[in-house]
Backbone as a chain_set.jsonl record, in Angstrom:
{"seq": "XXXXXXXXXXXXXXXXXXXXXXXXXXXXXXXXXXX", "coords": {"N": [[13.801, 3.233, 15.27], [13.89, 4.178, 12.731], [13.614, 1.371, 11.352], [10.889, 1.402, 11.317], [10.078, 3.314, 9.647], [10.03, 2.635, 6.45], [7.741, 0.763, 6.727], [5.592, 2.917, 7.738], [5.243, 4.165, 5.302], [4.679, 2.392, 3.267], [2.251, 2.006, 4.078], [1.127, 4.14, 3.996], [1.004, 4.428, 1.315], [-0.752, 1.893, 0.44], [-2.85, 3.132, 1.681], [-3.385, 5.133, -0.242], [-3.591, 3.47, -2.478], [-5.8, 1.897, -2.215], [-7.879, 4.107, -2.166], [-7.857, 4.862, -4.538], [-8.406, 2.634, -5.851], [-10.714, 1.046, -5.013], [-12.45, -1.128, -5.455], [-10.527, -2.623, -6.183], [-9.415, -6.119, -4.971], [-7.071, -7.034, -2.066], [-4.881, -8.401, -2.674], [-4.343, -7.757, -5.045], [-3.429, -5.515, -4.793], [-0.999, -5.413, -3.355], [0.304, -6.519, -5.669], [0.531, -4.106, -7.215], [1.899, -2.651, -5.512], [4.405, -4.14, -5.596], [5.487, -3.397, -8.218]], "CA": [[12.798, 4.115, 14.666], [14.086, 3.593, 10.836], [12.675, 0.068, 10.613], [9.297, 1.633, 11.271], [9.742, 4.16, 8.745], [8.903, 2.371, 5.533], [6.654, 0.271, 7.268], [4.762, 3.651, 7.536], [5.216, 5.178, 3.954], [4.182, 1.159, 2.463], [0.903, 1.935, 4.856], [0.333, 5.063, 3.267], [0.777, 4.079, 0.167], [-1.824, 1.209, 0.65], [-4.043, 3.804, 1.67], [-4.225, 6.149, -1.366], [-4.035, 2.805, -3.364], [-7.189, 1.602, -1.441], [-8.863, 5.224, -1.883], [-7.793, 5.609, -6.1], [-8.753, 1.753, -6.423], [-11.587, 0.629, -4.398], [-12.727, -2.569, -5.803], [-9.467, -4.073, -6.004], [-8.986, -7.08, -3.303], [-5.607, -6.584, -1.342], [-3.752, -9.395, -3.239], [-4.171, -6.768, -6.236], [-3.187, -3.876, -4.433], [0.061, -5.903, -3.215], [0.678, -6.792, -6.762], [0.632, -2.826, -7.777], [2.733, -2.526, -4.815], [5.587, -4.742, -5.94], [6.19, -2.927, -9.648]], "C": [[12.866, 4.047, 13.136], [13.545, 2.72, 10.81], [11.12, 0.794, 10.559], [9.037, 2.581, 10.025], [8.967, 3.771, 7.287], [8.024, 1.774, 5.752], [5.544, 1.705, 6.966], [4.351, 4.001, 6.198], [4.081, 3.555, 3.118], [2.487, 1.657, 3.156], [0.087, 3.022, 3.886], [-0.046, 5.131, 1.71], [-0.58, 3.611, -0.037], [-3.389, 2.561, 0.822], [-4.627, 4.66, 0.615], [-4.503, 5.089, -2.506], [-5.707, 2.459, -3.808], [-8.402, 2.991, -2.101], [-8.586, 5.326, -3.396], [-8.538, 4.153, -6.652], [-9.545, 0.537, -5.484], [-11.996, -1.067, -4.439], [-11.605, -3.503, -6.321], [-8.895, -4.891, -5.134], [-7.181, -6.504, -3.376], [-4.409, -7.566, -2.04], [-3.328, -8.462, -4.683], [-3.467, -5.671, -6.262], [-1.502, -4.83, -4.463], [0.925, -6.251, -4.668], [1.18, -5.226, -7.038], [1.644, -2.47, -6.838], [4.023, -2.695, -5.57], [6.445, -3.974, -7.535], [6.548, -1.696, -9.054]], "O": [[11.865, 3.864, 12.444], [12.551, 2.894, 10.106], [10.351, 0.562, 9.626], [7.94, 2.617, 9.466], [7.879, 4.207, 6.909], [7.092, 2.04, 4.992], [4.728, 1.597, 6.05], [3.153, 4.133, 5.951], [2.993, 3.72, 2.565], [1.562, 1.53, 2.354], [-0.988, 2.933, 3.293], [-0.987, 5.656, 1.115], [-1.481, 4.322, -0.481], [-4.463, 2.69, 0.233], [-5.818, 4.929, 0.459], [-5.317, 5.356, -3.389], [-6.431, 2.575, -4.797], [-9.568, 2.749, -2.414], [-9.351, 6.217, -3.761], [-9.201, 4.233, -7.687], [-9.104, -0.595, -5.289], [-11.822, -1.93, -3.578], [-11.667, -4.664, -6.726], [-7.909, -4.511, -4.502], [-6.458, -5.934, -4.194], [-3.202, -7.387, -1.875], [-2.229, -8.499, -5.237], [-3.006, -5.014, -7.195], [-0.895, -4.892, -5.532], [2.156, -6.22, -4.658], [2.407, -5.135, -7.077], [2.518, -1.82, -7.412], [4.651, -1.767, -6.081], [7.642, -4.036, -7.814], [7.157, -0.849, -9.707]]}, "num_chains": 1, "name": "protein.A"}
């Protein structure tokens, strides 16, 4: 059940990224991810 955990939190992340920064493709978002 731990491995799944950040799996989830990285998801949610993605999602408020997605929802604060719309028009940025996913290779962008992944970038903002990584810092």
């Amino acid at each position: 059940m731990k491995r799944s955990d950040p799996q989830v939190a990285l998801r949610m992340q993605l999602k408020e990224l997605a929802a604060a920064r719309v028009r940025y493709g996913y290779r962008r978002k992944h970038i903002l991810l990584r810092r």
